[in-house]
matplotlib code that plots the C-alpha trace (Angstrom):
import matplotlib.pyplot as plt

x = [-92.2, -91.8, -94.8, -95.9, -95.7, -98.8, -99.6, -99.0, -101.2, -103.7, -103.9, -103.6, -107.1, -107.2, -105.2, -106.7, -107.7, -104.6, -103.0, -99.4, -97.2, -93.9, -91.9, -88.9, -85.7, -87.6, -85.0, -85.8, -89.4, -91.9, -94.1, -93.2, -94.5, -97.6, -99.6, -98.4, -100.7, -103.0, -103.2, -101.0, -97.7, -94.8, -92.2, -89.5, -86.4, -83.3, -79.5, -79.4, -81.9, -80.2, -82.9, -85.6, -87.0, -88.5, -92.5, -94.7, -95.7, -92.8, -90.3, -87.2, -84.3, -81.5, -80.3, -78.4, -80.9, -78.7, -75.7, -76.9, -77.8, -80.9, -84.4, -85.4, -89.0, -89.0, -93.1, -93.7, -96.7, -98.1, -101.4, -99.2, -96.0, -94.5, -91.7, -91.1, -87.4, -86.1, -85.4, -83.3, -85.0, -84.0, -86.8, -89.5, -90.6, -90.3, -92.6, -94.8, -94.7, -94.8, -98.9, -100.8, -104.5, -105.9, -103.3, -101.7, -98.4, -98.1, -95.0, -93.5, -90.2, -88.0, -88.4, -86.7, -86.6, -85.7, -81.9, -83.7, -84.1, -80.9, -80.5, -81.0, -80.1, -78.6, -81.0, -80.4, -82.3, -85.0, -87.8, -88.7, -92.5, -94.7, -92.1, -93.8, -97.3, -95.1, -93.8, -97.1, -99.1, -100.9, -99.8, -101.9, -105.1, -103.8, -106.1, -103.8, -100.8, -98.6, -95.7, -95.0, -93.9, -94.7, -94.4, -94.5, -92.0, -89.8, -89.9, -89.4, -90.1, -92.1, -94.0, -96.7, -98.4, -101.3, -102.2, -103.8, -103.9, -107.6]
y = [24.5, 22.8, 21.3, 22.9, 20.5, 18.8, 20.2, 23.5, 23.3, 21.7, 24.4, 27.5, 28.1, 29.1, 31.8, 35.3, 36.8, 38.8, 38.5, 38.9, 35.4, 35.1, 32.2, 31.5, 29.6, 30.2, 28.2, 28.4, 29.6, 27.5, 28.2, 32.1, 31.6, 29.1, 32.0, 34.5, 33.1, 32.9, 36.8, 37.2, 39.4, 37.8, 38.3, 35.3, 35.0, 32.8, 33.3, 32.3, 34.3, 34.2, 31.3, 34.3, 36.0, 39.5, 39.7, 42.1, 41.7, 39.6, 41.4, 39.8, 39.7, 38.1, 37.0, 34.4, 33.2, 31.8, 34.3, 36.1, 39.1, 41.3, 39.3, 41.3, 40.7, 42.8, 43.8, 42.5, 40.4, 38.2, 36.0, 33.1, 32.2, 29.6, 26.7, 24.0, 21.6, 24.1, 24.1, 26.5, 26.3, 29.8, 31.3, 29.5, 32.0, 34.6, 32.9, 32.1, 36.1, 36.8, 35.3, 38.1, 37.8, 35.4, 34.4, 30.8, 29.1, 26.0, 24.4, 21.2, 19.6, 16.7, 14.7, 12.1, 9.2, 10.7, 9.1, 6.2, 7.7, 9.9, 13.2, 15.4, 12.9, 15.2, 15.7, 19.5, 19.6, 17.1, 17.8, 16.0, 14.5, 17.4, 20.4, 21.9, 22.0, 22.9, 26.0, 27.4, 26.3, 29.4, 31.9, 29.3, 27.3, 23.7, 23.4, 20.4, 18.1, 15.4, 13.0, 10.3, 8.9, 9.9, 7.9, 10.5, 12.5, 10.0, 8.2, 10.2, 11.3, 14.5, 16.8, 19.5, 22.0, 24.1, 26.7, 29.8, 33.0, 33.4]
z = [-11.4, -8.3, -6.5, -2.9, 0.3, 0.5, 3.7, 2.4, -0.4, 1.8, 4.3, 1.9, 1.3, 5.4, 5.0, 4.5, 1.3, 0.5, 3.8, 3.1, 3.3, 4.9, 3.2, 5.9, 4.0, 0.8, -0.9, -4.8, -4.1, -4.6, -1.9, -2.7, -5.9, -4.9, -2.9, -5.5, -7.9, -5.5, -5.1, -1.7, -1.0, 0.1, 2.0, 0.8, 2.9, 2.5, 2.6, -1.1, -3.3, -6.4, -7.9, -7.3, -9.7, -8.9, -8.9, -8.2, -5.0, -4.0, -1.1, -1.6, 1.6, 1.8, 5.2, 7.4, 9.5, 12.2, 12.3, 15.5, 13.8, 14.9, 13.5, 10.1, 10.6, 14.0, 14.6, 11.4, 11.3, 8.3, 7.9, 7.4, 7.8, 6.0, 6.7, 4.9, 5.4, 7.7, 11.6, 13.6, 16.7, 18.2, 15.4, 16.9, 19.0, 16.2, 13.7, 16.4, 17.0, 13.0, 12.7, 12.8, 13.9, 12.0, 10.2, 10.5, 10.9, 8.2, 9.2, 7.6, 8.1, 9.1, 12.6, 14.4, 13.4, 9.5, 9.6, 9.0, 5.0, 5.1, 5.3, 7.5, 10.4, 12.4, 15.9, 15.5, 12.1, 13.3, 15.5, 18.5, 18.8, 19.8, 19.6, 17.5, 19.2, 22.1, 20.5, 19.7, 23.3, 24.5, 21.3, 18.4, 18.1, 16.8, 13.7, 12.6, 13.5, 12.4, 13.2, 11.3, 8.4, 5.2, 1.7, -1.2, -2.6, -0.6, 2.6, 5.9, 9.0, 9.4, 11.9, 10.6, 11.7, 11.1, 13.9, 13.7, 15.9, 16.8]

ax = plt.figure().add_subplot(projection="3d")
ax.plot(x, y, z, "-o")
ax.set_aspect("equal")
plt.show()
């Protein structure tokens, strides 16, 4: 089994005791399968959900994301949403909507700066320095933030963030 981002792992014990988890572009599931064990529901969503195995507790939906259909998660709240290696900016407001009282946003992705180390290096799949602090001003308390470059798995450029709804 795959390893949890870092960031994710080190933020996890924030979230509340069985608050349910939203994993956005789940991929194969890791993080989905990380707060499992740890006793939360979650929601995993991705266009591709074939590497997903069910679980109780685990709400399964496939989507496209970016197609311009109608958000699934419409006045759905969670106590933490999860991103990891995914941007599609349009969302942002969504997720930011999506942490229920309490609950946190633990984002971690690509930035600018990451073509340096390959892929993504397309702008539209990097963040910008503080975009994502921007996207939660006045909705999320910043508990923790990041841009930089990080070593381990591999080289890149990221931004993280850890904000909760108070």
């Amino acid at each position: 089994m795959q390893e949890p981002s870092p960031w994710i792992g080190r933020f996890a014990h924030l979230v509340p005791p069985g608050g349910a988890v939203l994993d956005l572009a789940c991929g194969g599931g890791r993080h989905s399968r990380f707060f499992l064990v740890r006793g939360h529901p979650v929601t995993a969503v991705d266009r591709h959900v074939a590497a997903l195995e069910p679980h109780d507790g685990l709400e399964i939906m496939q989507c496209d994301l970016e197609d311009g259909s109608p958000w699934v998660l419409e006045n759905r709240q969670f106590g933490a949403v999860v991103v990891v290696n995914y941007l599609y900016r349009p969302l942002l407001p969504r997720l930011v909507e999506a942490v229920a009282p309490g609950g946190l946003l633990l984002y971690d992705t690509f930035a600018i700066g990451n073509e340096a180390f390959g892929r993504p290096s397309n702008p539209e799949y990097l963040l910008r320095p503080g975009e994502l602090s921007d996207a939660v001003e006045g909705e999320l308390a910043v508990l923790d933030y990041f841009h930089g470059r990080i070593e381990s798995p591999k080289p890149a450029m990221r931004q993280q963030i850890c904000a909760r709804r108070t």
